[in-house]
C-alpha positions as CSV (number, residue, x, y, z in Angstrom):
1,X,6.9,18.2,8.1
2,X,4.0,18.8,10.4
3,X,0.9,19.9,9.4
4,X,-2.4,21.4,11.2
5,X,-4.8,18.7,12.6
6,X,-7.8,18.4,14.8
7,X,-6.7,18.3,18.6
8,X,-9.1,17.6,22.1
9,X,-10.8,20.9,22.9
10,X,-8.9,21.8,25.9
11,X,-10.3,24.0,28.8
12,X,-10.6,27.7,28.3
13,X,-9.1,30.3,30.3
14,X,-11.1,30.9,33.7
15,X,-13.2,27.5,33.2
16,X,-14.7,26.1,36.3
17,X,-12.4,23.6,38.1
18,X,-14.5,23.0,41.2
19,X,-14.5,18.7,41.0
20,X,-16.4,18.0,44.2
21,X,-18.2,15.1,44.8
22,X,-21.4,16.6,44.0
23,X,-20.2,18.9,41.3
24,X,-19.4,15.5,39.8
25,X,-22.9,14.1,40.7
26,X,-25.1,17.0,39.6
27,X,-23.2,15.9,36.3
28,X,-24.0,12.6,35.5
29,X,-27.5,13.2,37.2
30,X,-27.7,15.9,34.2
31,X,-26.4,13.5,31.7
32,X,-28.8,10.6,32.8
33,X,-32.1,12.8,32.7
34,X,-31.1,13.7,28.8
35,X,-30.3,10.2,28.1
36,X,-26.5,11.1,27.3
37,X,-23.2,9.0,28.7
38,X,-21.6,10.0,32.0
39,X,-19.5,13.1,30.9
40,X,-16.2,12.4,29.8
41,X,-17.3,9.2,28.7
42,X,-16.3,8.4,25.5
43,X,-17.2,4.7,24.8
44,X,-20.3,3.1,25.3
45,X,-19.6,1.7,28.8
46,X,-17.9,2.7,31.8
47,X,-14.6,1.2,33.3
48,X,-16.5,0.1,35.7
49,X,-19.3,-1.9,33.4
50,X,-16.2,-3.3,31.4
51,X,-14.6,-5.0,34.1
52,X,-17.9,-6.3,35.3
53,X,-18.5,-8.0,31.7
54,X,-15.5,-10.0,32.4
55,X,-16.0,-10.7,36.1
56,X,-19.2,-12.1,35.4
57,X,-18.3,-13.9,32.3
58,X,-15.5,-15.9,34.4
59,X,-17.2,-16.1,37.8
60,X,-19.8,-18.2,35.5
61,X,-17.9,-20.8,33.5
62,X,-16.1,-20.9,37.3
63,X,-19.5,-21.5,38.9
64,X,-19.6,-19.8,41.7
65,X,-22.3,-19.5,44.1
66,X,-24.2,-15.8,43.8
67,X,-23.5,-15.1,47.4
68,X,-19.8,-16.0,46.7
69,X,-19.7,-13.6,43.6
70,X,-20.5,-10.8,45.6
71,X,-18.1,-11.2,48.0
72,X,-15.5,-10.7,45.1
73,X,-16.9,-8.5,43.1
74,X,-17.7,-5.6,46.1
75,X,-15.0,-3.2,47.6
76,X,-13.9,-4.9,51.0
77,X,-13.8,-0.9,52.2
78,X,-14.1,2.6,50.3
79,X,-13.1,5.9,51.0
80,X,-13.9,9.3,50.2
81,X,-12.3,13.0,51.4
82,X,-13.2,16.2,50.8
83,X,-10.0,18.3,49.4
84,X,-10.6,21.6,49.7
85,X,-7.7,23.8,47.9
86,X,-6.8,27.3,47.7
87,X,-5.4,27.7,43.7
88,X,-3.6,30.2,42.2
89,X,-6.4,32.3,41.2
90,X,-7.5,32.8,44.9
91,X,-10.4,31.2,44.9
92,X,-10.8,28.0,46.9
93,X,-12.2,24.7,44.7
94,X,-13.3,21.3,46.8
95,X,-12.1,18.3,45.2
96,X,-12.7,14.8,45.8
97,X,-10.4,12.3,47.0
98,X,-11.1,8.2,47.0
99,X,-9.2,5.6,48.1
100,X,-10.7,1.8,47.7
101,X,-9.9,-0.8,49.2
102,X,-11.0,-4.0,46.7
103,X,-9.6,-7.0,48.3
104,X,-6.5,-8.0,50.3
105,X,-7.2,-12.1,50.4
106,X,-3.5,-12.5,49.1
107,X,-1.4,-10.1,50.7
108,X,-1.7,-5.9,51.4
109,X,-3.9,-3.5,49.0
110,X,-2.0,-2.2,46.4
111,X,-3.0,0.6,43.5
112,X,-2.3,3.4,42.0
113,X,-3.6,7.2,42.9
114,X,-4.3,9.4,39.7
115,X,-4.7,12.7,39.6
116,X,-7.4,13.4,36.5
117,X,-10.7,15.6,36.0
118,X,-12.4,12.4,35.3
119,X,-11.7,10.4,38.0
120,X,-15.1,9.2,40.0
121,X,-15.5,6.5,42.8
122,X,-17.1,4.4,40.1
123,X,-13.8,4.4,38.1
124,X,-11.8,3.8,41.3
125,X,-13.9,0.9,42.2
126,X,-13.2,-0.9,38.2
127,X,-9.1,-0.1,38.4
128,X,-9.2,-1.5,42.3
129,X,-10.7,-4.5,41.1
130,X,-8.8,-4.5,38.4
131,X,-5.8,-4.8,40.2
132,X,-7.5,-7.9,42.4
133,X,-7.5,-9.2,39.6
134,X,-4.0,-8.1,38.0
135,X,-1.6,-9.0,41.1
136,X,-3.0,-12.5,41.3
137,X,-2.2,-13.4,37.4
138,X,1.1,-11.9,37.9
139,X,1.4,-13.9,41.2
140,X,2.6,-11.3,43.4
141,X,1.7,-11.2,46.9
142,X,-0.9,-8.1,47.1
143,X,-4.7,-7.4,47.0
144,X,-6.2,-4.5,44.8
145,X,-6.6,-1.2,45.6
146,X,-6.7,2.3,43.7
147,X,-6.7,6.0,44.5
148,X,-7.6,9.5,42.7
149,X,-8.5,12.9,43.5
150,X,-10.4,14.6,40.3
151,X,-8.1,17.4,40.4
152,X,-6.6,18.6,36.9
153,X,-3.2,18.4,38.0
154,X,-2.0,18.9,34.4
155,X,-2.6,22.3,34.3
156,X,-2.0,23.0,38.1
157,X,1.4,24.4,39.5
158,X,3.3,22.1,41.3
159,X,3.4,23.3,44.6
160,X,-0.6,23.2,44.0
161,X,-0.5,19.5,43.5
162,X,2.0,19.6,46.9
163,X,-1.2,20.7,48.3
164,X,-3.5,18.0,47.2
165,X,-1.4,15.7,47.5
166,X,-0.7,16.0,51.1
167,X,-3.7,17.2,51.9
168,X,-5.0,13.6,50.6
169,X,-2.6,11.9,52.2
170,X,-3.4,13.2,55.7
171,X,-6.8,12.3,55.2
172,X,-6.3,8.7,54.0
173,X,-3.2,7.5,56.0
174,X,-4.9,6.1,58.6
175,X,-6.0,3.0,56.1
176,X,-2.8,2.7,54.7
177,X,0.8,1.3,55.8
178,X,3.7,-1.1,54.1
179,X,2.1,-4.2,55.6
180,X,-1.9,-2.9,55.3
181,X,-2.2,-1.2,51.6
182,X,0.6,0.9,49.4
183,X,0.0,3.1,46.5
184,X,1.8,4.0,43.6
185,X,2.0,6.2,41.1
186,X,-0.4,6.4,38.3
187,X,-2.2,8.8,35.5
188,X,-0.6,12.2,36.2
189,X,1.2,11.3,39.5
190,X,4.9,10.8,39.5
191,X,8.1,10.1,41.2
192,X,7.6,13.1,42.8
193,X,4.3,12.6,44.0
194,X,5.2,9.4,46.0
195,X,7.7,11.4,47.6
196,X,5.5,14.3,49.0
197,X,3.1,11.1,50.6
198,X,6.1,9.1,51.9
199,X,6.8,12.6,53.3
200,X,3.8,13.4,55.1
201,X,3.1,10.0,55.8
202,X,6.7,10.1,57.7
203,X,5.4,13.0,59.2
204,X,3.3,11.1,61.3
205,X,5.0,7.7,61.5
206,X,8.4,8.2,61.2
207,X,10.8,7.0,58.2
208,X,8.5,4.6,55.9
209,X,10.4,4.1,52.3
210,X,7.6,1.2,52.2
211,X,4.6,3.2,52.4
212,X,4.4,3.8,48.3
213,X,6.3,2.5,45.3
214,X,7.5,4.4,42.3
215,X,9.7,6.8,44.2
216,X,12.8,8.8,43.3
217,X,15.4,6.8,43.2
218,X,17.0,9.2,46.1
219,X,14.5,8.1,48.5
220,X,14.5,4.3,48.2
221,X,12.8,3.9,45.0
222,X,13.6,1.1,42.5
223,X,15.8,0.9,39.5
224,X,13.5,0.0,36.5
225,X,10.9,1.2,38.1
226,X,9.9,4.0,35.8
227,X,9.7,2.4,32.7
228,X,8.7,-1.3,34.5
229,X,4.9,-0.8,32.7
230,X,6.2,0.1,29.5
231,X,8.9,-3.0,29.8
232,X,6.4,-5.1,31.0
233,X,4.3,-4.5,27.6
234,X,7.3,-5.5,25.6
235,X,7.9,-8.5,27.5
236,X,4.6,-9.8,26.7
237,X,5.2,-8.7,22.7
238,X,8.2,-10.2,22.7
239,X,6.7,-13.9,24.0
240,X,3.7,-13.6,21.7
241,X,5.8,-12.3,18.8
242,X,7.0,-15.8,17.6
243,X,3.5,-17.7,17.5
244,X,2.2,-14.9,15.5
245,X,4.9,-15.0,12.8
246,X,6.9,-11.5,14.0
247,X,10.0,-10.5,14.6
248,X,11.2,-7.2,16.0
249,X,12.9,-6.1,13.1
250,X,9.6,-5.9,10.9
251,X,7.4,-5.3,13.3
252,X,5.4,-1.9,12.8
253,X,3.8,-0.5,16.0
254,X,1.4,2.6,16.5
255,X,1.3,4.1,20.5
256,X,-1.9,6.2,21.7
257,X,-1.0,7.7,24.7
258,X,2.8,9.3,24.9
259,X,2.8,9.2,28.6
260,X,5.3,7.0,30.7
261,X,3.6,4.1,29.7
262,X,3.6,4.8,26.0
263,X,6.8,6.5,25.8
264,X,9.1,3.3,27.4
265,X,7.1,1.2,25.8
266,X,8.1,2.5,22.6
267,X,11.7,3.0,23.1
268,X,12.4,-0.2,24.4
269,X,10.2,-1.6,21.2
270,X,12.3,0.7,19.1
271,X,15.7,-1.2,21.0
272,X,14.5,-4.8,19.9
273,X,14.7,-3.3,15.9
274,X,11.0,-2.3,15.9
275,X,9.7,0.9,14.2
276,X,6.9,3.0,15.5
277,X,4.7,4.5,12.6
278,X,2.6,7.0,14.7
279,X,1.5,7.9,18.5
280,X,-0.1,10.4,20.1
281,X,-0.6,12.0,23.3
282,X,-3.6,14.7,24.7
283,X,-2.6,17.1,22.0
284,X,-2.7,15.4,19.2
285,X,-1.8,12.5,16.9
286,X,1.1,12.1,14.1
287,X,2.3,9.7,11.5
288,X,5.5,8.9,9.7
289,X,5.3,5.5,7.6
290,X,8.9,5.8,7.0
291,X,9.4,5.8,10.8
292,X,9.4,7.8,14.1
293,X,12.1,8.0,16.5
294,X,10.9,7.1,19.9
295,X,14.0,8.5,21.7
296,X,13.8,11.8,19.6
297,X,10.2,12.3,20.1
298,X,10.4,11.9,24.4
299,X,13.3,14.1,24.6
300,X,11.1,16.7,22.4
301,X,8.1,16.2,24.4
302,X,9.8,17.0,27.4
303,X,11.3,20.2,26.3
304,X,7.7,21.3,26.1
305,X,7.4,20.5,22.4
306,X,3.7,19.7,21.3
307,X,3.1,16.2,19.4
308,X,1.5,18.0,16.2
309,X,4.2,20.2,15.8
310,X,6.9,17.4,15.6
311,X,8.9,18.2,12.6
312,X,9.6,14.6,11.6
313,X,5.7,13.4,11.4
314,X,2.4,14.6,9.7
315,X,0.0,15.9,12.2
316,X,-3.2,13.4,12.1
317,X,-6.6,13.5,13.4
318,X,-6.3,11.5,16.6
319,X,-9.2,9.3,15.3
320,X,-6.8,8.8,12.5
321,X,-4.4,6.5,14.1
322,X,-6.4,3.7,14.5
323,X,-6.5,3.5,10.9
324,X,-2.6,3.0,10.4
325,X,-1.5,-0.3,8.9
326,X,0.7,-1.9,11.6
327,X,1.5,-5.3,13.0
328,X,1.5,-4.1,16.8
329,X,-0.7,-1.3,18.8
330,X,-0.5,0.1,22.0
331,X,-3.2,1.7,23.6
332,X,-1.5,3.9,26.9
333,X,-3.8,6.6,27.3
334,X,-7.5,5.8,29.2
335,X,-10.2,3.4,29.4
336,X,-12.5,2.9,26.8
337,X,-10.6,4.5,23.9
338,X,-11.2,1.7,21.5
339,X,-15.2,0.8,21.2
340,X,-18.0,-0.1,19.2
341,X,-17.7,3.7,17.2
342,X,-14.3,3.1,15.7
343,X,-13.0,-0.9,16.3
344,X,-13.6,-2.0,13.0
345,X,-11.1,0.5,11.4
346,X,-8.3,-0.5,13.5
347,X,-5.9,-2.0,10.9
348,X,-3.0,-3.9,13.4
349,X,-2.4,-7.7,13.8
350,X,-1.7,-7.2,17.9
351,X,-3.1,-4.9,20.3
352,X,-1.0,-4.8,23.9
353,X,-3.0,-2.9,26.7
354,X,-0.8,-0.4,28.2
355,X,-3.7,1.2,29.6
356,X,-6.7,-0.4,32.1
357,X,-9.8,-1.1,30.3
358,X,-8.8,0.6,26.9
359,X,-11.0,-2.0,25.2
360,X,-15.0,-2.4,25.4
361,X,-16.7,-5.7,25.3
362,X,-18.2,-4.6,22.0
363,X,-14.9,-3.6,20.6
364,X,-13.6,-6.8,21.8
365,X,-15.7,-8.7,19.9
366,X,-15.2,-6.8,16.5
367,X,-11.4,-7.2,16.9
368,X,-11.4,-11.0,17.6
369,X,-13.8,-11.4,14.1
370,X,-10.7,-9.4,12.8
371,X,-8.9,-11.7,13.9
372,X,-6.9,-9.2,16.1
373,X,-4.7,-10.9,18.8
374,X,-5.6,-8.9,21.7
375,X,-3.2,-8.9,25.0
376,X,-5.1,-8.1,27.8
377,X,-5.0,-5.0,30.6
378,X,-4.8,-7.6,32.8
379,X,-1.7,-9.4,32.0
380,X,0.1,-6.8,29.6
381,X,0.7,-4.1,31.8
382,X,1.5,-6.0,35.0
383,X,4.7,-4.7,34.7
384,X,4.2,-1.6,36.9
385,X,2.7,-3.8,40.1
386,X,5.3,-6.1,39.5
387,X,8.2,-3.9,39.5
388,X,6.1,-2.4,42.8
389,X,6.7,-5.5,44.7
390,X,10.7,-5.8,44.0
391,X,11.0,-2.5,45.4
392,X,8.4,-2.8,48.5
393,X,10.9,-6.0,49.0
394,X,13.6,-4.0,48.8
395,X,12.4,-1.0,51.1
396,X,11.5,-3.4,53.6
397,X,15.5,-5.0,53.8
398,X,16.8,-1.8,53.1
399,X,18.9,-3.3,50.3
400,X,18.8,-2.2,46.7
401,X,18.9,-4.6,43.7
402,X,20.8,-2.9,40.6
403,X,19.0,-2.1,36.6
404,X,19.6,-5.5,35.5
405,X,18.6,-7.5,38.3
406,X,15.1,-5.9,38.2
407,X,14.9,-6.0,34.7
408,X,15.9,-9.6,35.1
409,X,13.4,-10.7,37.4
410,X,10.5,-8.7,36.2
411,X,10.9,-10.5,32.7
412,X,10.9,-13.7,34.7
413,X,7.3,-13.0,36.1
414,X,5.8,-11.5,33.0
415,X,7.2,-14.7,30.7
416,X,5.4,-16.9,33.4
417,X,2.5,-14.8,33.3
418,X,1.9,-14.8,29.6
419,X,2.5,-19.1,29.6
420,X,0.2,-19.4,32.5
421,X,-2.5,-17.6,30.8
422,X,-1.9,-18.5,27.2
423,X,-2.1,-22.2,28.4
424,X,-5.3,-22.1,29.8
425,X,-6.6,-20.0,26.8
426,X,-5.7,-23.1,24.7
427,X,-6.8,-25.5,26.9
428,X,-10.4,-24.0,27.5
429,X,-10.4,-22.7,23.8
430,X,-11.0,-19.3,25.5
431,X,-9.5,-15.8,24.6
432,X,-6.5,-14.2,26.7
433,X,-8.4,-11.9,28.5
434,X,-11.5,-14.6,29.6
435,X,-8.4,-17.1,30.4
436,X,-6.9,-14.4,32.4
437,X,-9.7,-13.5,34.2
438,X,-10.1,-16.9,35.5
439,X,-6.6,-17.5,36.7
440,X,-6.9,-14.4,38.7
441,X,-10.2,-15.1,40.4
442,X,-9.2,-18.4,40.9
443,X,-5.8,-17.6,42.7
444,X,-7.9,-14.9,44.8
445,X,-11.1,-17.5,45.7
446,X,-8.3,-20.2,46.8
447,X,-6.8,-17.6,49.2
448,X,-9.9,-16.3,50.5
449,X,-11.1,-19.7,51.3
450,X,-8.0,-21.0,52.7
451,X,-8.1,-17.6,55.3
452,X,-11.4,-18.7,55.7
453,X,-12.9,-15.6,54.6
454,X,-15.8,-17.1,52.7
């Protein structure tokens, strides 16, 4: 049943991989002086100028002082490495590490490090802030942090990203620790990953199961904690579901972005009597109106199958799948992939943010004339940090919770969540993501002042 369709260009055979800091800069110095976007940059504003929209935006009905604002709105430390790697093809490329520090008013830094070509300290900065912002509306009991190194560990060999990744973590563990700031894993990092960088962090401090989350399950990690982002999308679905007139078993839903995020998210959808309609991933795009399993479609991806040539959907262009009819979409993949360009043929009833900052301001606003009921970054994929703090709490006691009891409690947080912030959206007459935005700032300000930090 598949067809031929329009796919990403993808890197050609010998292309330049050197990602140094300024390789990077030369870039979007280039870019600037012909008047283009940054490279890479597909929507009209960065991560970093989408997260600042809404900072300011709540920061002002909150009223705080300017001097205040920039207290919260600049990294409380940032770092930067040089990774220098010998690759396969014998030639040694530098990349670029970062590790930022945003604030840690209530409680240890926490992020996740990503491994992608596009990664930049101005990205870093938006997704540290971002999770400021994100542990306080979940009410967990960390700052916000985030990590990358502009490496394309998609197409590197494993023991290659070995390499960067301890590499990065010798150079950065001297800022981090279970009680000062943990990552996780994120874009492109795994399981795995965390292991090599509780390894080599080990190296150096002894046994530290605590020093990152998302581990292997042989090394301390968490039950639930692989699909906790996709879970936690659901959750927040399943509580808004009933005020918008849905129910599971015909609801629609379209996924962009087949990663871990995507992919849990839409087998535990497909569970609850929901049917996915299309999805896509970095190859590609696909459709099936009559349905697409989300079990079957995992187990062929990870068999190496590519999306477009799934035998039980249409290949699509991957612009195309905005344009599907359906009741619920999931954007998974990166920021900025709905905008001002293509928002107003999106043709669903609820979007839930799998990924950070998927949504421009401008997009934003076309949807909401739509009258598109937009779950926010913020709130809808808490699931992962969440899920993070059950098994930092567990690492710490050395004790293990089983499947159900983290399931258990993380659906306890995200229902809270979604109430808290859906009841000040009513009461102020305000959007989810504005109402969000202010019961995160506010729960960070409080704990600031109360430190007496400000």
């Amino acid at each position: 049943m598949a067809t031929e369709a329009k796919t990403p260009d993808t890197a050609a055979e010998g292309e330049d991989t050197d990602r140094s800091q300024l390789a990077v800069e030369e870039e979007k110095l280039e870019a600037a002086a012909k008047g283009e976007r940054k490279p890479r940059q597909g929507a009209e504003m960065s991560n970093l100028d989408i997260v600042r929209f809404y900072f300011d935006r709540a920061v002002e009905r909150l009223e705080l002082a300017d001097d205040i604002r920039a207290v919260f709105w600049t990294p409380y430390r940032e770092v930067t490495v040089q990774i220098p790697v010998r690759l396969s093809d014998g030639i040694t490329h530098v990349f670029s590490g970062y590790r930022i520090q945003h604030n840690g008013a209530r409680g240890p830094y926490k992020g996740g490090i990503r491994f992608h070509p596009e990664v930049d300290i101005d990205e870093v900065r938006a997704l540290a802030s971002l999770m400021t912002w994100k542990t306080a509306i979940a009410n967990v009991p960390f700052g916000g942090a985030k990590g990358g190194v502009n490496c394309p560990a998609d197409q590197l060999d494993r023991t290659e990203v070995q390499q960067i990744t301890r590499s990065f973590m010798d150079k950065i563990e001297k800022i981090l620790g279970p009680t000062r700031d943990i990552p996780a894993p994120d874009v492109n990092t795994d399981a795995q990953v965390m292991a090599w960088m509780m390894d080599e962090y080990g190296k150096l401090h002894g046994h530290t199961p605590a020093i990152c989350t998302g581990k292997p399950i042989a090394l301390e990690g968490s039950y639930g904690r692989e699909a906790a982002t996709g879970r936690g999308c659901v959750y927040m679905y399943r509580e808004a579901a009933p005020h918008l007139g849905l129910t599971p078993a015909d609801t629609t839903f379209v996924v962009q972005g087949y990663g871990n995020v995507g992919s849990w998210a839409a087998r535990i959808m497909q569970q609850l009597g929901c049917k996915m309609v299309g999805a896509s991933d970095a190859n590609g795009a696909i459709r099936n109106d009559a349905g697409i399993d989300a079990n079957a479609l995992e187990e062929y991806i990870q068999q190496d199958g590519v999306m477009t040539a799934y035998d039980e959907a249409d290949a699509i262009d991957p612009e195309e799948l905005l344009e599907i009819p359906s009741d619920v979409f999931i954007p998974a993949a990166l920021g900025g992939m709905i905008h001002q360009g293509n928002a107003d043929r999106m043709q669903c009833r609820v979007i839930v943010e799998g990924a950070n900052s998927p949504t421009t301001p401008g997009a934003d606003e076309i949807l909401s004339e739509k009258g598109v009921y937009i779950i926010p970054d913020v709130m809808a994929n808490a699931g992962g940090v969440v899920c993070s703090y059950f098994e930092w709490v567990q690492n710490l006691q050395h004790f293990r919770w089983d499947e159900r009891e983290v399931n258990d409690k993380l659906g306890t947080v995200m229902r809270r969540a979604y109430r808290e912030v859906s009841a000040r959206a009513k009461q102020e007459n305000l959007p989810l993501r504005e109402a969000a935005y202010l019961v995160g700032i506010e729960r960070v300000v409080e704990a600031a002042r109360t430190r007496g930090y400000v």
